[in-house]
HTML snippet that shows the backbone in 3Dmol.js (N, CA, C, O; Angstrom):
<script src="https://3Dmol.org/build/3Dmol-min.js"></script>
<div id="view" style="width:600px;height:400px;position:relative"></div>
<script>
const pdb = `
ATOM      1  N   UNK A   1      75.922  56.028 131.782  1.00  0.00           N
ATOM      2  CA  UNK A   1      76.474  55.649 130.487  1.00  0.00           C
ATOM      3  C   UNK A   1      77.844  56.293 130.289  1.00  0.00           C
ATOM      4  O   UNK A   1      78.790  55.703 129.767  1.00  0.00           O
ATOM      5  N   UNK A   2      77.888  57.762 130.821  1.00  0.00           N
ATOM      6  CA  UNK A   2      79.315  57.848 130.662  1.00  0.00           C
ATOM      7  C   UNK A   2      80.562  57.604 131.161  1.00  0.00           C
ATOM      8  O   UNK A   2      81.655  57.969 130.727  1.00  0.00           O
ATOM      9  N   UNK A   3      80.245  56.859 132.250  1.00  0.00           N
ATOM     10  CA  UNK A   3      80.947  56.226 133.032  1.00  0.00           C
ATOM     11  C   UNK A   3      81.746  54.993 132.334  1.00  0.00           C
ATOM     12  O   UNK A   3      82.971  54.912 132.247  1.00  0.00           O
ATOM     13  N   UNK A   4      80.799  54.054 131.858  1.00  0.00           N
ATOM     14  CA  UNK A   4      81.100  53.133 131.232  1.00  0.00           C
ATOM     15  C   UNK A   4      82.282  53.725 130.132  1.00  0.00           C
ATOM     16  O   UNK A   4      83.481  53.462 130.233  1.00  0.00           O
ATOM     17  N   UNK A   5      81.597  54.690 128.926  1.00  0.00           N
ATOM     18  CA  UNK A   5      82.179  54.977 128.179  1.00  0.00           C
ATOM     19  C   UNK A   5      83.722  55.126 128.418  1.00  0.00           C
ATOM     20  O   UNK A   5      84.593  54.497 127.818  1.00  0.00           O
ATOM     21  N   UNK A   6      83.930  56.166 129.499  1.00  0.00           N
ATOM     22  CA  UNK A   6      85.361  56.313 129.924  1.00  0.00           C
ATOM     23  C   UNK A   6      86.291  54.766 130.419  1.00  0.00           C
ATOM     24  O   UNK A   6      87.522  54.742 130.378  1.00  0.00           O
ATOM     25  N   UNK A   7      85.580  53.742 130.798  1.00  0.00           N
ATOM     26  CA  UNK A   7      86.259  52.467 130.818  1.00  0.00           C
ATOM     27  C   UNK A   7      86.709  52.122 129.977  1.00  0.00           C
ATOM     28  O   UNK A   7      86.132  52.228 128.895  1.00  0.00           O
ATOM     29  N   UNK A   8      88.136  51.463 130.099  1.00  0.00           N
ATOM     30  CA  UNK A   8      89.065  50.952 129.141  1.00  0.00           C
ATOM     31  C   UNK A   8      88.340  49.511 128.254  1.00  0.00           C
ATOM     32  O   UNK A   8      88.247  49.283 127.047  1.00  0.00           O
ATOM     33  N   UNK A   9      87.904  48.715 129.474  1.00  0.00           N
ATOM     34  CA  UNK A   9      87.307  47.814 128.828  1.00  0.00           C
ATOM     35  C   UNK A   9      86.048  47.269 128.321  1.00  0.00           C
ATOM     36  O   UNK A   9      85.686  46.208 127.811  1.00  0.00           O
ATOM     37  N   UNK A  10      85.461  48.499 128.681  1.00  0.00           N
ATOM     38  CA  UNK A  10      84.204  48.275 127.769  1.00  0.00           C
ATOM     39  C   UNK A  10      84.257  49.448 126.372  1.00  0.00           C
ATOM     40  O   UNK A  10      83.574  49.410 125.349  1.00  0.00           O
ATOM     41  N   UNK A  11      85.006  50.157 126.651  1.00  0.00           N
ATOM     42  CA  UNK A  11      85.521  50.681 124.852  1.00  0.00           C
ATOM     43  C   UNK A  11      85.684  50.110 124.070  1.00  0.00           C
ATOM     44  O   UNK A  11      85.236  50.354 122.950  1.00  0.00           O
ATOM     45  N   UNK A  12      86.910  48.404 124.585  1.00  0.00           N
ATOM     46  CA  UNK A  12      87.180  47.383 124.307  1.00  0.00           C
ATOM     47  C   UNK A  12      86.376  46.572 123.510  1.00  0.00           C
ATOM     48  O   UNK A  12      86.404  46.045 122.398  1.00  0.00           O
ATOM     49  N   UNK A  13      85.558  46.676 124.606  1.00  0.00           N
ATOM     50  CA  UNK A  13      83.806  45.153 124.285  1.00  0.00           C
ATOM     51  C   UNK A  13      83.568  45.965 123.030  1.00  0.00           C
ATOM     52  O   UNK A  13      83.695  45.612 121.858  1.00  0.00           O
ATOM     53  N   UNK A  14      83.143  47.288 123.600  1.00  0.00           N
ATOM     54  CA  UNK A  14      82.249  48.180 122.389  1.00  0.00           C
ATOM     55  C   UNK A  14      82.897  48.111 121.358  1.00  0.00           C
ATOM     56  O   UNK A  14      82.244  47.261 120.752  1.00  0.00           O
ATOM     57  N   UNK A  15      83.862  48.435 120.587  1.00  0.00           N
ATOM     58  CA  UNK A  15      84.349  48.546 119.705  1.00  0.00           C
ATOM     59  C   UNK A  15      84.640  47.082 118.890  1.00  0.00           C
ATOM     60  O   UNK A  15      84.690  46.951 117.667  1.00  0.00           O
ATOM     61  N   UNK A  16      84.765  46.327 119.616  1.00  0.00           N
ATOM     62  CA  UNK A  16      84.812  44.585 118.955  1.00  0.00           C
ATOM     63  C   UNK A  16      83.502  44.212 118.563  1.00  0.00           C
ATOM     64  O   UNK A  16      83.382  43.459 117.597  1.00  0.00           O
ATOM     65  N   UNK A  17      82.179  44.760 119.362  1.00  0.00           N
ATOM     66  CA  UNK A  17      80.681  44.737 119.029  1.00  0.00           C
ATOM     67  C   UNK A  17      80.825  45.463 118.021  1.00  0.00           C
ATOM     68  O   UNK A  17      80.945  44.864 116.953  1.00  0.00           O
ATOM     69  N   UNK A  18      80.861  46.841 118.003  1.00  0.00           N
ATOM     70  CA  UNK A  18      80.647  47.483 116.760  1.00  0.00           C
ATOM     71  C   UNK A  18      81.397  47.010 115.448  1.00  0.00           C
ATOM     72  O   UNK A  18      81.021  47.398 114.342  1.00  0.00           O
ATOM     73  N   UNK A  19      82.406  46.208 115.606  1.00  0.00           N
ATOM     74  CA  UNK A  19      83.488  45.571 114.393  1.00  0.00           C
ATOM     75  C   UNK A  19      82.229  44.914 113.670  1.00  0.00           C
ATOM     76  O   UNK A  19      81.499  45.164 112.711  1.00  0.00           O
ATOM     77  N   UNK A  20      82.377  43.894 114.693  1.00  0.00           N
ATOM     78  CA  UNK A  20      81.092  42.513 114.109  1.00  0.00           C
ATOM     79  C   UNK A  20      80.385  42.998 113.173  1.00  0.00           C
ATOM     80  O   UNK A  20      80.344  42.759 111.967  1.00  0.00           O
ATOM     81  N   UNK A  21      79.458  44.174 114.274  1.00  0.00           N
ATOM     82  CA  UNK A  21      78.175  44.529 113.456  1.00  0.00           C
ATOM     83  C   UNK A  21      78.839  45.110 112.018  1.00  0.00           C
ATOM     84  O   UNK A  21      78.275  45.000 110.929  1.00  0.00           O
ATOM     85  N   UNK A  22      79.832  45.594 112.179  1.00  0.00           N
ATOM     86  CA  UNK A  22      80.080  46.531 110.563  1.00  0.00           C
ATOM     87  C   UNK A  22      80.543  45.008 109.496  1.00  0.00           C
ATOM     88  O   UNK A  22      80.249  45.104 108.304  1.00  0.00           O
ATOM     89  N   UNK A  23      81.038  44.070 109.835  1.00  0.00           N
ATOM     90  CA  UNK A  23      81.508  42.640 109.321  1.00  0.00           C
ATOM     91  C   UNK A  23      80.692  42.208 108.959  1.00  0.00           C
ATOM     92  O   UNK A  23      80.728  41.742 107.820  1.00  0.00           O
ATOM     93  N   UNK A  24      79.258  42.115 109.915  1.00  0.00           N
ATOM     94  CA  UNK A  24      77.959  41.519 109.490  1.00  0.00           C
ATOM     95  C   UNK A  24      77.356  42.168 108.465  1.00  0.00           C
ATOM     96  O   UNK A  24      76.867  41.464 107.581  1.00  0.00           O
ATOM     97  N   UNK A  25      77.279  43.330 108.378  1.00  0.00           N
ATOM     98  CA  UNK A  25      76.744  44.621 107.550  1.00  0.00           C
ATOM     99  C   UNK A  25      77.297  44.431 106.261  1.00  0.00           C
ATOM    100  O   UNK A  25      76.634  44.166 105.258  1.00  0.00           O
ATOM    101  N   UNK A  26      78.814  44.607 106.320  1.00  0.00           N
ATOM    102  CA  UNK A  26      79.626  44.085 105.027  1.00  0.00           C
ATOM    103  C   UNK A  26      79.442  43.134 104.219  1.00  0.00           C
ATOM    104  O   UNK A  26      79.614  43.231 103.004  1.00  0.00           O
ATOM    105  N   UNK A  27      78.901  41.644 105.091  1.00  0.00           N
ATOM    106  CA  UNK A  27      78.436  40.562 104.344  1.00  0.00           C
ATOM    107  C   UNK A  27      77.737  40.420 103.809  1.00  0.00           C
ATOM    108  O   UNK A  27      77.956  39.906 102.712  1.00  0.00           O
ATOM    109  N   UNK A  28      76.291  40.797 104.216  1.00  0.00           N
ATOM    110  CA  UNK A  28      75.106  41.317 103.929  1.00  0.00           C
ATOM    111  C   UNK A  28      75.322  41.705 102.462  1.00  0.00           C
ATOM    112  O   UNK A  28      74.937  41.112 101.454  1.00  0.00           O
ATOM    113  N   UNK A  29      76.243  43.190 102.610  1.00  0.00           N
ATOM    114  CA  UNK A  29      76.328  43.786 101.123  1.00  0.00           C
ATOM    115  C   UNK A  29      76.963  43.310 100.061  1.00  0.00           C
ATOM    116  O   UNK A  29      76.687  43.539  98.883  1.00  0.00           O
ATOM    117  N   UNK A  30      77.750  42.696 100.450  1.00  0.00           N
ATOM    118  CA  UNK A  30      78.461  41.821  99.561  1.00  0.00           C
ATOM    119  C   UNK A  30      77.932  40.483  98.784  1.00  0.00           C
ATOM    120  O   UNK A  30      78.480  39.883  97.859  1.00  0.00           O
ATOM    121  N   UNK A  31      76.469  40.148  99.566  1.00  0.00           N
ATOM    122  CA  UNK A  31      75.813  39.055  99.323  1.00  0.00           C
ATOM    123  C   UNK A  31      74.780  39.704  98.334  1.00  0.00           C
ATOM    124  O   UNK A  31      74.805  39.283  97.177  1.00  0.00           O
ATOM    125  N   UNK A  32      73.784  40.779  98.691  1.00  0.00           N
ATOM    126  CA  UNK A  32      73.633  41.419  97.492  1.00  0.00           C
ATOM    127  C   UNK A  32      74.210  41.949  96.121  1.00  0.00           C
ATOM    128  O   UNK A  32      73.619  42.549  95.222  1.00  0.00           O
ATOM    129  N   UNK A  33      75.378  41.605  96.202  1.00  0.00           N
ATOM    130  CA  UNK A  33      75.758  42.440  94.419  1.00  0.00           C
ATOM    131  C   UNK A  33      75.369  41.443  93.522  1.00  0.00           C
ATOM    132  O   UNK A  33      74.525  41.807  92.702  1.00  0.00           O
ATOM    133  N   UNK A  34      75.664  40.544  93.467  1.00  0.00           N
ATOM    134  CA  UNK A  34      75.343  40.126  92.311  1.00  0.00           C
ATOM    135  C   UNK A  34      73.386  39.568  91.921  1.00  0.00           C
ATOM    136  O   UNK A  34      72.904  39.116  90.883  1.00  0.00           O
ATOM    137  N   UNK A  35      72.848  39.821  93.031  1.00  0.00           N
ATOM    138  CA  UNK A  35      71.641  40.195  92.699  1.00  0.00           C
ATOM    139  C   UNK A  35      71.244  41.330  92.147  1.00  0.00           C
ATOM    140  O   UNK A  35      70.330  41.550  91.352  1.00  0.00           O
ATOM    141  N   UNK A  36      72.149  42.150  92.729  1.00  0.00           N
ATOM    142  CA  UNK A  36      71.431  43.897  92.804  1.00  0.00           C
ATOM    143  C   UNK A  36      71.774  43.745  90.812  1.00  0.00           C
ATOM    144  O   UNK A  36      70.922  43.702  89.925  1.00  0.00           O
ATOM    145  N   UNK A  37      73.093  43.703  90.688  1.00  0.00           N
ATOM    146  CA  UNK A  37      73.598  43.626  89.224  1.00  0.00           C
ATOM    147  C   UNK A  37      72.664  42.732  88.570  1.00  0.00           C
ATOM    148  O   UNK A  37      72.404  43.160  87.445  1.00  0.00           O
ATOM    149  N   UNK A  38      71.955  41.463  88.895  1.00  0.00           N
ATOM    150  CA  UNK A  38      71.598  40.748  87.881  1.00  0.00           C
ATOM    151  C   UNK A  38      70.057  41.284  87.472  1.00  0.00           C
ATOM    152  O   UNK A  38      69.678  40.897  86.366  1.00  0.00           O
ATOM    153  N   UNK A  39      69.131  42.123  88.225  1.00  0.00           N
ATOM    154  CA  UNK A  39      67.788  42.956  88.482  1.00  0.00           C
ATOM    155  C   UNK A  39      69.099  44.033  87.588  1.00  0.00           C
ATOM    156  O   UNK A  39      69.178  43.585  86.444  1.00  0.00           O
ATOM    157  N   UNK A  40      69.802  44.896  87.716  1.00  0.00           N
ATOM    158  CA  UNK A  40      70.120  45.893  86.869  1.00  0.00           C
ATOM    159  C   UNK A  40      70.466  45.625  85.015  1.00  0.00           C
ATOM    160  O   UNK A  40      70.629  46.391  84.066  1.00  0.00           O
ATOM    161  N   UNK A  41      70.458  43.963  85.203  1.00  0.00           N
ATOM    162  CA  UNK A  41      71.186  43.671  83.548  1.00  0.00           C
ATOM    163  C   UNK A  41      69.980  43.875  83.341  1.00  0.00           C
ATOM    164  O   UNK A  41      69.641  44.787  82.586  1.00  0.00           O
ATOM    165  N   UNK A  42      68.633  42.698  84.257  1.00  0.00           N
ATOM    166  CA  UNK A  42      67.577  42.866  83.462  1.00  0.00           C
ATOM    167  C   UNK A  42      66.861  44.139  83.305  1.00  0.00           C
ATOM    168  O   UNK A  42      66.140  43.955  82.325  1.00  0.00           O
ATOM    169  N   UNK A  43      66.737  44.917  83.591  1.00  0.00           N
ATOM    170  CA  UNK A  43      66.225  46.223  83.525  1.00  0.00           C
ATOM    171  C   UNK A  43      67.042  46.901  81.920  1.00  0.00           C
ATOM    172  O   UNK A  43      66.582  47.489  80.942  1.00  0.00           O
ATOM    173  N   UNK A  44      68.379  46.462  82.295  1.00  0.00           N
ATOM    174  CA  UNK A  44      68.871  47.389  80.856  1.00  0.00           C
ATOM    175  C   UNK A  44      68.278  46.315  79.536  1.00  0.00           C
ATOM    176  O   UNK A  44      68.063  46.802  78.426  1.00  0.00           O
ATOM    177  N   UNK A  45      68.148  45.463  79.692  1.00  0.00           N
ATOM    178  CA  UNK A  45      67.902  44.303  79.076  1.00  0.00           C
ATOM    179  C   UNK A  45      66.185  44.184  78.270  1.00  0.00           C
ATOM    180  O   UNK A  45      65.797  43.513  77.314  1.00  0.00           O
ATOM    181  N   UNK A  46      65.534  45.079  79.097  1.00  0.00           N
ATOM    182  CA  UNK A  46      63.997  45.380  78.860  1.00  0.00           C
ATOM    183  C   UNK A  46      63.462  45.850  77.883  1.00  0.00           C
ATOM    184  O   UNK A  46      62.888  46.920  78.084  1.00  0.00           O
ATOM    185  N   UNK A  47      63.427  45.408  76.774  1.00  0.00           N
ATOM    186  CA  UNK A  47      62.845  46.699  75.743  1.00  0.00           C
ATOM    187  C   UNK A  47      61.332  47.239  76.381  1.00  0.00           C
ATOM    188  O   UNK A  47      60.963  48.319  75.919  1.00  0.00           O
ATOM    189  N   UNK A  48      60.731  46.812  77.051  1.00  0.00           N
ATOM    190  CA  UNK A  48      59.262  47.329  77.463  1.00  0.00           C
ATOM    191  C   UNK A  48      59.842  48.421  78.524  1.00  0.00           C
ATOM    192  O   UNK A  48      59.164  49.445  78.438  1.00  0.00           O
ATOM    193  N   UNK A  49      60.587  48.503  79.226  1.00  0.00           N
ATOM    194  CA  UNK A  49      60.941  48.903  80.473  1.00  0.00           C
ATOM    195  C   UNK A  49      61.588  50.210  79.685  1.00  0.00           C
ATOM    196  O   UNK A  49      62.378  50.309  78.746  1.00  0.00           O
ATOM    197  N   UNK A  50      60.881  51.167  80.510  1.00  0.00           N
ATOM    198  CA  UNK A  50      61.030  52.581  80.013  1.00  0.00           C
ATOM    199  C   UNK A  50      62.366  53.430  79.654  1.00  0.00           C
ATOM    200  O   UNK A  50      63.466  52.985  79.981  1.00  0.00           O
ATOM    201  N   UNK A  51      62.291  54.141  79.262  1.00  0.00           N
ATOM    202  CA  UNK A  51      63.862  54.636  78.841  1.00  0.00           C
ATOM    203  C   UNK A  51      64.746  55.250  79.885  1.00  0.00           C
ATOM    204  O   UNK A  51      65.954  55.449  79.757  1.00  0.00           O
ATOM    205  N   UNK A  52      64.145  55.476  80.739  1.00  0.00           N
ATOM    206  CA  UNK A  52      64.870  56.465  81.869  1.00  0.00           C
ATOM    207  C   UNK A  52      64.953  55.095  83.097  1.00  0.00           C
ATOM    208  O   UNK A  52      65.861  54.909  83.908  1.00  0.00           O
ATOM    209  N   UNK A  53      64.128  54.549  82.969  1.00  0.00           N
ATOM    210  CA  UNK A  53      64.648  53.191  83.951  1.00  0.00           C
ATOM    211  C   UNK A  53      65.755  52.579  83.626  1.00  0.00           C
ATOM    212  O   UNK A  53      66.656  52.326  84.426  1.00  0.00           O
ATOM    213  N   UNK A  54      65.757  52.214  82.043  1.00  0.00           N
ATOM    214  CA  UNK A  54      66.694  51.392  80.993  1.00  0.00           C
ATOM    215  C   UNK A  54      68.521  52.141  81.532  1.00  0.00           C
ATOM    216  O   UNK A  54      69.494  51.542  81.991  1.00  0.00           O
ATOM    217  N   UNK A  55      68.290  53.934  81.137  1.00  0.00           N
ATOM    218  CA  UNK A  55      69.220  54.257  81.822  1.00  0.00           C
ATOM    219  C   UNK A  55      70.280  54.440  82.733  1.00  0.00           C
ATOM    220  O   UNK A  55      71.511  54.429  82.729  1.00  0.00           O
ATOM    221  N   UNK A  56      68.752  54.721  84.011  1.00  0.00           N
ATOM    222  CA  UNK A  56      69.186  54.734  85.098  1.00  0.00           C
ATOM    223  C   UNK A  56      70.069  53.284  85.894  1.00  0.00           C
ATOM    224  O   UNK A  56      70.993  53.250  86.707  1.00  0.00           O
ATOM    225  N   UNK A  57      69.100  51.971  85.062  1.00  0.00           N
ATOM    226  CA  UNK A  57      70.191  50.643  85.457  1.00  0.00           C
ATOM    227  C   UNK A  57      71.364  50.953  84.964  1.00  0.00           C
ATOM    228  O   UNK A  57      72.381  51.008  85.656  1.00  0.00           O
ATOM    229  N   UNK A  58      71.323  51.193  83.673  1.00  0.00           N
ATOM    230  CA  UNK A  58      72.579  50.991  82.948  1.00  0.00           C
ATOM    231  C   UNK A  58      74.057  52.241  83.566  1.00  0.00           C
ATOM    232  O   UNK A  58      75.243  51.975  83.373  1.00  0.00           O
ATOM    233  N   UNK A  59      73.617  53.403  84.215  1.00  0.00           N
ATOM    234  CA  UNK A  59      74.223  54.161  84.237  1.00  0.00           C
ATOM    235  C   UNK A  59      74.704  53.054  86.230  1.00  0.00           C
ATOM    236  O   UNK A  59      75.837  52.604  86.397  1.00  0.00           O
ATOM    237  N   UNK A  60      73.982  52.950  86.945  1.00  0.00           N
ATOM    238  CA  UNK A  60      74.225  52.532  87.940  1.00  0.00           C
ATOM    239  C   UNK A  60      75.372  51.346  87.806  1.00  0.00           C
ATOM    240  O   UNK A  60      76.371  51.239  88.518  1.00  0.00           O
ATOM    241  N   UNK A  61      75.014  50.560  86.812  1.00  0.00           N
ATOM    242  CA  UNK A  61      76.106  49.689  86.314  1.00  0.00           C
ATOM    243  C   UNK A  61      77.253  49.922  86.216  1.00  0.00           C
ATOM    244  O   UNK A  61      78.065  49.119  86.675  1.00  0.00           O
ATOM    245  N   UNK A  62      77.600  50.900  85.693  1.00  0.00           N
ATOM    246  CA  UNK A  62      78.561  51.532  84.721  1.00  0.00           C
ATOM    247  C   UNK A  62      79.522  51.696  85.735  1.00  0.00           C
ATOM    248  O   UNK A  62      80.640  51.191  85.632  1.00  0.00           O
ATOM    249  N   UNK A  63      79.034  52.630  87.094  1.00  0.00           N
ATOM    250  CA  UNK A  63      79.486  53.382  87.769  1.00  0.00           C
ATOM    251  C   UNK A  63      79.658  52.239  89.138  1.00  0.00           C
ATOM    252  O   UNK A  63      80.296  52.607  90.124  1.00  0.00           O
ATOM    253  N   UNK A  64      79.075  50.937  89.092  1.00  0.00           N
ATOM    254  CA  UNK A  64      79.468  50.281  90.250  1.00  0.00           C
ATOM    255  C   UNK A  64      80.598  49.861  89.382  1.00  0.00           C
ATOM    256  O   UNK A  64      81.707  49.935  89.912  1.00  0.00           O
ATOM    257  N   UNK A  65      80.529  49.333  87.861  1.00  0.00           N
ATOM    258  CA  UNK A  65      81.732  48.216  87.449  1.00  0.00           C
ATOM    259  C   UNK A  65      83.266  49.479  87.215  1.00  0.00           C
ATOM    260  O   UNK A  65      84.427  49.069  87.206  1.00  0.00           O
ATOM    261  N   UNK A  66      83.001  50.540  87.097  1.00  0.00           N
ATOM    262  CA  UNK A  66      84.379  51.254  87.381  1.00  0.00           C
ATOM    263  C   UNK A  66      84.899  51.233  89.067  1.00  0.00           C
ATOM    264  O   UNK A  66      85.930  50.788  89.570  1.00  0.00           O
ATOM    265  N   UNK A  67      83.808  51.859  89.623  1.00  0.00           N
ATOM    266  CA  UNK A  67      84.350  51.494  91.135  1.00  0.00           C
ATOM    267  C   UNK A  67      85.173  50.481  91.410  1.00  0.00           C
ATOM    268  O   UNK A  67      86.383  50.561  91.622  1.00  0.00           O
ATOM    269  N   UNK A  68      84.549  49.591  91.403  1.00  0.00           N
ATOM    270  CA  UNK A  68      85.355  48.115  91.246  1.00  0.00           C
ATOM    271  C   UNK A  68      86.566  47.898  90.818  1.00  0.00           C
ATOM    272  O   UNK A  68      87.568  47.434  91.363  1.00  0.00           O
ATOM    273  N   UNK A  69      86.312  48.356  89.605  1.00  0.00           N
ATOM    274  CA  UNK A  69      87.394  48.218  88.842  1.00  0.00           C
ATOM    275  C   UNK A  69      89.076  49.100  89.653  1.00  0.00           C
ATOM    276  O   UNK A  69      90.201  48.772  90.028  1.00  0.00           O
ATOM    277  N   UNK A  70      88.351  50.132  89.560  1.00  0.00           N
ATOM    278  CA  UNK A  70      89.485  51.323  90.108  1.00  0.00           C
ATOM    279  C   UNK A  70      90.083  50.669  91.922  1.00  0.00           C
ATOM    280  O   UNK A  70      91.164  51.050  92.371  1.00  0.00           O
ATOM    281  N   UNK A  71      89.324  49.866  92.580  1.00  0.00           N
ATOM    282  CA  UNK A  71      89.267  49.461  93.956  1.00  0.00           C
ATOM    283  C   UNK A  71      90.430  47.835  93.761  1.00  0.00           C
ATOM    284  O   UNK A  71      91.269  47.429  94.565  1.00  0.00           O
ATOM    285  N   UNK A  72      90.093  47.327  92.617  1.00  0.00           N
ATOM    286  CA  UNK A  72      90.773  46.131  92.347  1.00  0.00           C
ATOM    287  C   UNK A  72      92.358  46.208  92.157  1.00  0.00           C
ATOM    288  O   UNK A  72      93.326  45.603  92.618  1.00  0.00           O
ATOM    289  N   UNK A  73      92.062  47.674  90.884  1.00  0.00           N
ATOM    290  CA  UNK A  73      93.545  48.039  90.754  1.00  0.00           C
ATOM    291  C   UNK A  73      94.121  48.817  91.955  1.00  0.00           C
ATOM    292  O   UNK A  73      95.315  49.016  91.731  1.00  0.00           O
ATOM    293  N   UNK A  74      93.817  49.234  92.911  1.00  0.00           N
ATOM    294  CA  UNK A  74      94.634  49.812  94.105  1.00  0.00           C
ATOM    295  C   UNK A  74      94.854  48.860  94.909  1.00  0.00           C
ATOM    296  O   UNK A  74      95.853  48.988  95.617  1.00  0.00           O
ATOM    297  N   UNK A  75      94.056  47.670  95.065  1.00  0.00           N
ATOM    298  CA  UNK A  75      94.571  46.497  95.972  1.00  0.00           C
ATOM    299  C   UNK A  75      95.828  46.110  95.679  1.00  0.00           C
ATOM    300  O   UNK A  75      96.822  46.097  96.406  1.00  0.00           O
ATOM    301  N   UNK A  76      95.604  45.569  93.731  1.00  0.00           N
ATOM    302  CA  UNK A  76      96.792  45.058  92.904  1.00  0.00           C
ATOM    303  C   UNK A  76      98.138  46.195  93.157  1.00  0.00           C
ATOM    304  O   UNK A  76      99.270  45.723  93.045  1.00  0.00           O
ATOM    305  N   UNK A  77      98.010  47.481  93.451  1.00  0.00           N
ATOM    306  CA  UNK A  77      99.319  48.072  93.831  1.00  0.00           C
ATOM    307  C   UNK A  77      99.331  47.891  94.925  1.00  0.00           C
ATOM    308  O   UNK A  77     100.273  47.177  95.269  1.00  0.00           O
ATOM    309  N   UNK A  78      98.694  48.214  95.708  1.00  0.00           N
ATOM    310  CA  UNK A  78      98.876  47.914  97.116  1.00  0.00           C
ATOM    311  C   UNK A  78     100.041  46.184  97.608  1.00  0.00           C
ATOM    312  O   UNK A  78     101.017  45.948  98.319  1.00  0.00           O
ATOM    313  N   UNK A  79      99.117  45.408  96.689  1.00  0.00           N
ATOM    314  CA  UNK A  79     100.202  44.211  96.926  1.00  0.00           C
ATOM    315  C   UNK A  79     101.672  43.905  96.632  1.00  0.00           C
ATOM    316  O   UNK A  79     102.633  43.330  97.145  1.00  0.00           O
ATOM    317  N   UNK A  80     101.176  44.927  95.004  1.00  0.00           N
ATOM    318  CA  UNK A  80     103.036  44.698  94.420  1.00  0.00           C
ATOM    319  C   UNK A  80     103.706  45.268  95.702  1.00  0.00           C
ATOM    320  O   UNK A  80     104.350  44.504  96.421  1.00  0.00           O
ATOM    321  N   UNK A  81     103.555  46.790  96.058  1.00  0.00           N
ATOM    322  CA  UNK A  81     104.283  47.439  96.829  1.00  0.00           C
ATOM    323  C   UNK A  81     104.771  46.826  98.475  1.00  0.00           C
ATOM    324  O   UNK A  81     105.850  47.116  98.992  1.00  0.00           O
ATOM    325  N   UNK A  82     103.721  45.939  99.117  1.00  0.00           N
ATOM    326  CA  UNK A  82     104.073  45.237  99.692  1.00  0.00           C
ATOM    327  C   UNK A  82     104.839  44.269  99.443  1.00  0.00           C
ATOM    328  O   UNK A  82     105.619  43.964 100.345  1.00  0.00           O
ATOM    329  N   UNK A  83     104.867  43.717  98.557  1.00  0.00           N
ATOM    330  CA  UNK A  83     105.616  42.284  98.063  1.00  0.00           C
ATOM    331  C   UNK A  83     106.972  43.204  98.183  1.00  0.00           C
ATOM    332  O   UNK A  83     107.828  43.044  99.052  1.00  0.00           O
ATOM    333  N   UNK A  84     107.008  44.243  97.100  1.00  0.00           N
ATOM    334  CA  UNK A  84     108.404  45.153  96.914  1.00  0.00           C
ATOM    335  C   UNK A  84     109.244  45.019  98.473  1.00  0.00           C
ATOM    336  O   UNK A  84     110.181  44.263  98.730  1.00  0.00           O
ATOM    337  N   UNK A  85     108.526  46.084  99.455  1.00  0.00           N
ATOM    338  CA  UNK A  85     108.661  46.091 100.403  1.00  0.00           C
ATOM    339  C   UNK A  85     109.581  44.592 101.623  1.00  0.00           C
ATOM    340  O   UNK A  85     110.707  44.652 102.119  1.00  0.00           O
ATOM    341  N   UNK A  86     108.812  43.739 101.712  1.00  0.00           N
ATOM    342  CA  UNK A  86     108.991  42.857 101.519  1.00  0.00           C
ATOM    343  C   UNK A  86     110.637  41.956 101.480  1.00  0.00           C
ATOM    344  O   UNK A  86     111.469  41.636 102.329  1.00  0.00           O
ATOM    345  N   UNK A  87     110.511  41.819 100.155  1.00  0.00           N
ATOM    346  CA  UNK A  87     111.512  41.757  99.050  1.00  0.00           C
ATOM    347  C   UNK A  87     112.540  42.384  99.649  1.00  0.00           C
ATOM    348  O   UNK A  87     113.503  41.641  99.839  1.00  0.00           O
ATOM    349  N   UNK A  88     112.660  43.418  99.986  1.00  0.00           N
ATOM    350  CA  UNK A  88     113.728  44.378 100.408  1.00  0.00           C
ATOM    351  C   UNK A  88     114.420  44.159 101.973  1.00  0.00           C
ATOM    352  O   UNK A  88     115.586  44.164 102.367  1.00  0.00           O
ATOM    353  N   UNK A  89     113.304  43.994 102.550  1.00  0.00           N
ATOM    354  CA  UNK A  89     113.821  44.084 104.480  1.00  0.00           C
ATOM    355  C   UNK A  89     114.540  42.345 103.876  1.00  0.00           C
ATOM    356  O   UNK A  89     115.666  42.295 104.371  1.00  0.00           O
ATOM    357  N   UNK A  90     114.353  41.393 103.276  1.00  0.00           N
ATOM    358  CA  UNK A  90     114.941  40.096 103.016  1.00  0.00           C
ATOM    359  C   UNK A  90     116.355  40.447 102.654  1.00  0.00           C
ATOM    360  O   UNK A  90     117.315  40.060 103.321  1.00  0.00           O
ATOM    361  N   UNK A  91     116.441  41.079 101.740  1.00  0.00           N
ATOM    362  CA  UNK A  91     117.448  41.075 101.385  1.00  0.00           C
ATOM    363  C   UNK A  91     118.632  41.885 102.342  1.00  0.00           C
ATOM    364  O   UNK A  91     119.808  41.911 101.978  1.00  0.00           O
TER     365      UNK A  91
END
`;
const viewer = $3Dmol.createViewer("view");
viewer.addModel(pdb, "pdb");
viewer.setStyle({}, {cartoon: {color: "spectrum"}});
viewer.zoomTo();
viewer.render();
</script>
């Protein structure tokens, strides 16, 4: 095995395998949110459903929709600054 490892081109293979799998993985998770969120509305949503459950959705919520939030706005700079960038080598 370590033989292989030290090969250029199966580092190559390996690392394009391991991409996939993390791409596949990514999709996966990405295909869950808006389930995972719509089981978390209903939970906050429960008046029968206990108080520390009621919470615990609601606090999980809270803390995925800032993530998000904070991840959206660094893209949105990320782009101006490219565009900026950009903009500039043109001119």
């Amino acid at each position: 095995m370590r033989g292989y490892l030290r090969e250029p081109e199966f580092q190559a293979r390996y690392r394009e395998a391991f991409g996939e799998l993390v791409q596949d993985a990514t999709r996966q998770a990405q295909q869950a949110i808006a389930p995972a969120l719509s089981t978390l509305r209903e939970i906050v949503e429960d008046e029968n459903a206990g108080a520390k459950a009621r919470i615990m959705a609601a606090r999980s919520t809270l803390e995925f929709a800032l993530r998000l939030t904070e991840q959206l706005d660094i893209i949105s700079r990320i782009e101006i600054l490219e565009h900026a960038i950009k903009e500039g080598v043109e001119q």
